[in-house]
C-alpha positions in Angstrom: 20.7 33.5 -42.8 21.6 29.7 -43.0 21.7 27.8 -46.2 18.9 25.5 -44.9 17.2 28.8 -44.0 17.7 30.5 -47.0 16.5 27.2 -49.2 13.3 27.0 -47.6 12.5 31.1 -46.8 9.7 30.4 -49.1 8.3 28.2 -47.1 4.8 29.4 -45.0 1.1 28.8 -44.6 0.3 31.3 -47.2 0.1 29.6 -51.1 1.6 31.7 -53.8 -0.6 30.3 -56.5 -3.5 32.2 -58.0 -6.7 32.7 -55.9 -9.7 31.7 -56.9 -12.2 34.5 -57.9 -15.2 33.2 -55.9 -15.8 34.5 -52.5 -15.6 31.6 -50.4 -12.3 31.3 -51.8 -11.2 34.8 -51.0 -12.4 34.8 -47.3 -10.7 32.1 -46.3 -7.4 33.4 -48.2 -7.8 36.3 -45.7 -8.2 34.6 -42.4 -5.4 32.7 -43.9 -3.6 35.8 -44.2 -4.7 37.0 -40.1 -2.8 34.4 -39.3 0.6 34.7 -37.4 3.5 33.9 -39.9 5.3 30.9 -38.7 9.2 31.1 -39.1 10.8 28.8 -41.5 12.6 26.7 -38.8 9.5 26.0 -36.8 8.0 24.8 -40.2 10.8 22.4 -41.1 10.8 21.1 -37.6 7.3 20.3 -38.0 7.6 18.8 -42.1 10.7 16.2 -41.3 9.6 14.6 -38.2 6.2 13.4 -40.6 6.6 9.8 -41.7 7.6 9.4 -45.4 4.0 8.3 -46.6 2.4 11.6 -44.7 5.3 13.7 -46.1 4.4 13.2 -50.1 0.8 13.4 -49.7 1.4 16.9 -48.0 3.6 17.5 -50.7 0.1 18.7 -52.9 -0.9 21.3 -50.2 1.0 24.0 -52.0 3.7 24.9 -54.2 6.1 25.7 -51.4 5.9 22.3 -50.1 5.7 20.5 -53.1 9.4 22.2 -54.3 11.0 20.4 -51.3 11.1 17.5 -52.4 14.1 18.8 -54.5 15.6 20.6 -51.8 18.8 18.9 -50.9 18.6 20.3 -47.4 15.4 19.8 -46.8 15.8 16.0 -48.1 18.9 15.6 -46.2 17.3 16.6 -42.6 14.3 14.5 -43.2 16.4 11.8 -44.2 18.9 12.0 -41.1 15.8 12.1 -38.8 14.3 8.4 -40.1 17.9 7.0 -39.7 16.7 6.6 -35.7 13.9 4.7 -37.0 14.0 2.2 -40.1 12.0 0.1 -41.5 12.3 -4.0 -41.9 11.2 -4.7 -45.7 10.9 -8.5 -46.7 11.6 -8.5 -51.0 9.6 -11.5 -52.6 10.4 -11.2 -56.4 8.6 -8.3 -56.8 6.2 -8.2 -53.5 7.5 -5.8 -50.7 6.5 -6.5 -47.4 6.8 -4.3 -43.9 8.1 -6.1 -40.5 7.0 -4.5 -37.7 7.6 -5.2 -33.8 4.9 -4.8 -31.4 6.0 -5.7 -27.9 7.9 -8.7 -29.3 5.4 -10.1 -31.4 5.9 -9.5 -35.3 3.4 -8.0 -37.7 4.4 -8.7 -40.8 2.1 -7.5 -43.9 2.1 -7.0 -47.7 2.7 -2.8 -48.9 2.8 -2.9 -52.2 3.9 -4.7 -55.4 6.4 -3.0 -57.3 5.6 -2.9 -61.1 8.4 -4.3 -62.4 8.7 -6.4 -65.6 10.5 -9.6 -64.5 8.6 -11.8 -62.7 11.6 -14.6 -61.8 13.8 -14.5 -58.2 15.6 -11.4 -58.0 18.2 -9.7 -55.5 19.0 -6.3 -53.9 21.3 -4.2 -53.4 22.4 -2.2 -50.2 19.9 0.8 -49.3 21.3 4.0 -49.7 19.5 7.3 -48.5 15.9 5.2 -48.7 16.7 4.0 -51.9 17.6 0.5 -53.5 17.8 -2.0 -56.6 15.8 -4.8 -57.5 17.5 -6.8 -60.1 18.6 -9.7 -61.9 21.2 -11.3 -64.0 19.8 -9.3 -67.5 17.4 -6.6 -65.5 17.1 -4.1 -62.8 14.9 -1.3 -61.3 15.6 1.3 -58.6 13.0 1.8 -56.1 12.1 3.5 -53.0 9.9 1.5 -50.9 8.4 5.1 -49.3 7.4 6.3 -52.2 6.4 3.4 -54.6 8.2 4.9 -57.0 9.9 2.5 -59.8 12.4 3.4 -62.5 14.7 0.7 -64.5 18.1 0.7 -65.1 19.8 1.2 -68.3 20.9 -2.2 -70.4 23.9 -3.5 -69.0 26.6 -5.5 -70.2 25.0 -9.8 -70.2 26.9 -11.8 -67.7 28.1 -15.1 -69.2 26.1 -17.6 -67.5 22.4 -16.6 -65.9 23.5 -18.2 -62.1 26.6 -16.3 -62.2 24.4 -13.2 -61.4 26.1 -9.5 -61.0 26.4 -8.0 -58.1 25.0 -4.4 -57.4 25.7 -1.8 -55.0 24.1 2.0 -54.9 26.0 4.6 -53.8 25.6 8.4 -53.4 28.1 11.1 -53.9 28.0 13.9 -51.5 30.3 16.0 -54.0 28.2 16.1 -57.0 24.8 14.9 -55.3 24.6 12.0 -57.6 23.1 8.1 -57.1 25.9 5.7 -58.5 25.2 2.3 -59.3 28.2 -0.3 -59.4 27.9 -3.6 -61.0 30.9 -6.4 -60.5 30.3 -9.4 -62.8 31.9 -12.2 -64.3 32.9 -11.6 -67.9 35.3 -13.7 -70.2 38.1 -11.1 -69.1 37.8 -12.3 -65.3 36.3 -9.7 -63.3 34.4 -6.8 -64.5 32.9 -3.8 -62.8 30.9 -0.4 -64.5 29.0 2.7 -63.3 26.3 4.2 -64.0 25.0 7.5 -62.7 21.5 7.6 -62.4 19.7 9.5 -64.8 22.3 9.4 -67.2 20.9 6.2 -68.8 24.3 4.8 -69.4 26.7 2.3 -67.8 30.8 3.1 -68.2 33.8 0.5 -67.9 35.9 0.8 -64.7 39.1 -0.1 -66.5 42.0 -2.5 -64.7 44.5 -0.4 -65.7 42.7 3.2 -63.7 42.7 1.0 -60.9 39.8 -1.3 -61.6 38.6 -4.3 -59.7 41.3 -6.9 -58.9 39.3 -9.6 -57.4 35.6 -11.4 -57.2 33.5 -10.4 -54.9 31.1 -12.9 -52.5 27.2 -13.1 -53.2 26.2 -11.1 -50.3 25.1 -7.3 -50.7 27.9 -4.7 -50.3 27.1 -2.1 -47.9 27.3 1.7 -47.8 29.3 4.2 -45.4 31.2 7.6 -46.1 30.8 8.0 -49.4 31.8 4.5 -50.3 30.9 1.5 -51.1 32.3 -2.1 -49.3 32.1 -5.5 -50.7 33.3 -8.7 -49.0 36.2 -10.2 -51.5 35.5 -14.1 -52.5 37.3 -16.8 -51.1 39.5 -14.1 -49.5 39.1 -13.2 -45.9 41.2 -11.2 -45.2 40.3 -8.0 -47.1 37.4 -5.7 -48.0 36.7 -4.0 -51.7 36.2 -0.5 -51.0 34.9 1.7 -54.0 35.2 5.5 -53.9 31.9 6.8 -54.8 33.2 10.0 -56.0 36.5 9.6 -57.4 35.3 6.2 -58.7 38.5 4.1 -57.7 39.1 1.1 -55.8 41.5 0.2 -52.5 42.0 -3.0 -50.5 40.6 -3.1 -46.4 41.5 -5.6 -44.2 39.2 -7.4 -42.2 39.7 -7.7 -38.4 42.8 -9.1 -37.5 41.4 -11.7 -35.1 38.7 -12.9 -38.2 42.6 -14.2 -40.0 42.7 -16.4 -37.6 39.0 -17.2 -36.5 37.3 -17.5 -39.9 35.8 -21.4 -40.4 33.8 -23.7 -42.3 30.8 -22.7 -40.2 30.8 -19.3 -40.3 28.7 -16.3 -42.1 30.5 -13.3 -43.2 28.4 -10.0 -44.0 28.4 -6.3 -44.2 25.7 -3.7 -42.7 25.9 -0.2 -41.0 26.0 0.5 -37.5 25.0 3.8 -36.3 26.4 5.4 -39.7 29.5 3.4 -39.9 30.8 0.1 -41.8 30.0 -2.7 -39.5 31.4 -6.4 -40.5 29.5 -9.1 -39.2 30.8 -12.7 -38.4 28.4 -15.2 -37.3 29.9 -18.8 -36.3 30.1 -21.4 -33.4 32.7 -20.9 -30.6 35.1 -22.9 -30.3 35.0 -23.1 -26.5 31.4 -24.0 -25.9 30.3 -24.8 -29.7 27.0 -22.5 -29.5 26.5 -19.7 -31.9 28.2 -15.8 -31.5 27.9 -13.4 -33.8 30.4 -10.6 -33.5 30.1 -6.7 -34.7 33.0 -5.0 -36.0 33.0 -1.3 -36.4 35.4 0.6 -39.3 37.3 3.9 -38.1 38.2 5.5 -41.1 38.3 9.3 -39.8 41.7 9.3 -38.6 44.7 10.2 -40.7 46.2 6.3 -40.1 44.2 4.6 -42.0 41.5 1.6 -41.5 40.8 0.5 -37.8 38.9 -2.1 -36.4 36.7 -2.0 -33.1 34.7 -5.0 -32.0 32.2 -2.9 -30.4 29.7 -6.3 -29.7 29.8 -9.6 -28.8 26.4 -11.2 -29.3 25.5 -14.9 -27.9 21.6 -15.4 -29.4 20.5 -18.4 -27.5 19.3 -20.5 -30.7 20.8 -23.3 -32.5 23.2 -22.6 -35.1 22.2 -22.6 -38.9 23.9 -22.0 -42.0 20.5 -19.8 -43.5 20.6 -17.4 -41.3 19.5 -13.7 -42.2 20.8 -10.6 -39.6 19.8 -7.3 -39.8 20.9 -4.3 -37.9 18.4 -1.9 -37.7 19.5 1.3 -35.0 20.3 -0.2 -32.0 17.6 -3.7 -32.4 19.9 -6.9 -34.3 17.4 -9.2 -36.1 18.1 -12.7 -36.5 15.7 -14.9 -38.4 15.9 -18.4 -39.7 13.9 -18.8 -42.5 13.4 -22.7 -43.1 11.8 -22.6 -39.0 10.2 -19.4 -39.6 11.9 -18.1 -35.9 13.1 -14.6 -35.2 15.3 -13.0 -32.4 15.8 -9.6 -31.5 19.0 -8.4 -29.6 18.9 -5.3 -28.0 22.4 -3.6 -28.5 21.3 -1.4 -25.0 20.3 -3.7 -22.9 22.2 -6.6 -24.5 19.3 -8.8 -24.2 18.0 -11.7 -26.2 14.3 -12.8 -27.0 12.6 -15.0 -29.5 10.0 -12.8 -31.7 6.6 -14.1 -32.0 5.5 -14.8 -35.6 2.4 -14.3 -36.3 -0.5 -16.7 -35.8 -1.6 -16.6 -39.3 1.7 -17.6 -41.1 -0.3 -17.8 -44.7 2.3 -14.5 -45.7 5.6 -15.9 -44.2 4.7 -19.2 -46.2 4.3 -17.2 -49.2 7.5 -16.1 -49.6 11.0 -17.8 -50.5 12.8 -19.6 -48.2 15.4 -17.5 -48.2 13.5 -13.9 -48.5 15.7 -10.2 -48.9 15.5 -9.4 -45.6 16.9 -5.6 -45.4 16.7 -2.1 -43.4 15.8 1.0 -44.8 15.2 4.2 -43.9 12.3 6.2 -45.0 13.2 9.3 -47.5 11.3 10.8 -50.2 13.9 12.0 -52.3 12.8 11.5 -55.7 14.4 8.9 -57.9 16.1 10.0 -61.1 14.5 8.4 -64.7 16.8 6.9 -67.1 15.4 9.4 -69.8 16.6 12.9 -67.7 18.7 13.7 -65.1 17.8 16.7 -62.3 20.0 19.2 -63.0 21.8 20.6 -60.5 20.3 24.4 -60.4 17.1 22.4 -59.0 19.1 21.2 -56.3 19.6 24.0 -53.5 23.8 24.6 -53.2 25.5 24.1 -50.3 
């Protein structure tokens, strides 16, 4: 038997919890029981294909059920099936909004407002396994949009000045099957950085001398991929912070060799995921024609020679250049959007086609939010999100 198989052999249509004495009760406990027994394979099949919001309500059928949602497995394939299909989210302050695509025309709509204690313009961090972090230059919650559910960060160390924000990026550690949160800020000292494991309730110094951070890092959100964690390095092109989620220590990755030479005034440097691997993003104007490209580097970091770069795409949008531009990857769709002009284009990695998005006639909610919103892809997962005040213990996790 299979360590999925054997973590969820419990799983069937019959409920092990006590039955009820009254005989309504107890005749349908025995048609229940008539029926035929449905393997454990067929029955996962069944529970990770449901969307996230399905998934937790079914979570209260039984006991069974309601135990997966700290099975690591379990968790794990449900998660690994949403990655073909994640979601847009637009984060206002604390509003979260959905961006969906109906045959190019956008539906964009208000889910939920997170209850969260700071009211003022806030940030994000990369998404990790369906989760991320709302917060600010003094504050910050971790949240996962499918579930609603909100827990805050332990105190962290003040930054000096309130526009010098931190910046956060959320990790997970496939060793110990732990969410990490790394914060780089701006201390007296020069450049800061310290960790905190979520649930543990406590942030720790990454020391310079254990090879701590050696440079600033730019405003834009890190990204996630294989167990680390990637941040573009401030007024220096021509390398990558990478942070080892695991053994909590950081190296130096170049950027592409041709971005050395490329890199401009007008040009937008970013990090996303591509199909489960780093992708750098460089949007700018050509020098041969002057309209806008935007080029998609992939990271190779399974071979034994180190860090390799691939420019797997070469994207001309056909739209005018601007320096507030927002692009998302989301599986095999790139979104572009200019906020200020409230436009949106869609670039279809398969087809390699272009196409403006229609907004949506009623443009009250686009109106409503900043004009420069947290635009941001995330995949749906319902694993739980730790609390400050405990941490899961492992022997509730199911062992590889």
């Amino acid at each position: 038997m299979s360590a999925t198989e054997n973590a969820i052999s419990n799983l069937s249509i019959h409920d092990t919890t006590k039955m009820s004495k009254s005989k309504e009760t107890d005749l349908v406990t025995k048609e229940c029981q008539n029926q035929h027994y449905i393997p454990p394979q067929v029955m996962v099949n069944i529970l990770k294909r449901l969307p996230g919001k399905s998934l937790v309500r079914f979570m209260s059928v039984c006991k069974p059920w309601h135990s997966l949602r700290l099975n690591y497995f379990f968790l794990n394939l449900h998660f690994n099936h949403s990655l073909n299909n994640p979601n847009i989210l637009i984060f206002d302050r604390n509003a979260v909004y959905s961006v969906l695509n109906y045959h190019n025309q956008l539906v964009i709509h208000k889910q939920f407002t997170a209850k969260v204690q700071r009211q003022e313009a806030s940030y994000t961090s990369n998404t990790c396994r369906g989760l991320i972090i709302l917060y600010g230059s003094k504050w910050g919650y971790v949240l996962n949009p499918c579930t609603r559910k909100v827990e805050h960060l332990p105190k962290a160390t003040p930054v000096g000045r309130d526009y010098n924000h931190p910046n956060l990026g959320l990790g997970f550690s496939a060793h110990t099957l732990q969410f990490k949160a790394v914060r780089i800020y701006e201390s007296g000292r020069g450049t800061s950085c310290e960790v905190c494991t979520l649930g543990e309730g406590t942030w720790r110094p990454i020391e310079k001398e254990k090879g701590g951070i050696p440079f600033s890092v730019a405003d834009c959100s890190p990204a996630y991929a294989n167990n680390a964690l990637f941040w573009i390095v401030k007024e220096k092109y021509n390398c990558i912070l990478r942070f080892d989620v695991t053994t909590e220590e950081f190296t130096l990755v170049s950027v592409p060799p041709s971005l050395t030479r490329s890199v401009g005034a007008k040009s937008q440097l970013s990090l996303s995921i591509l199909h489960g691997r780093l992708c750098f993003i460089h949007f700018s104007l050509s020098s041969h024609n002057n309209n806008p490209v935007v080029y998609l580097y992939v990271l190779d970091d399974s071979s034994n020679a180190g860090f390799t770069w691939k420019c797997e795409h070469e994207i001309w949008p056909d739209m005018p250049y601007s320096d507030t531009i927002s692009i998302v990857i989301s599986n095999d769709k790139v979104f572009l959007f200019r906020p200020n002009w409230e436009i949106w284009y869609s670039y279809d990695l398969k087809e390699g086609t272009t196409c403006q998005l229609s907004t949506p006639q009623d443009c009250s909610v686009l109106r409503s939010i900043d004009s420069t919103p947290l635009l941001v892809s995330c995949e749906e997962s319902i694993v739980p999100v730790p609390k400050v005040t405990r941490r899961i213990s492992k022997n509730k996790l199911v062992k590889e």
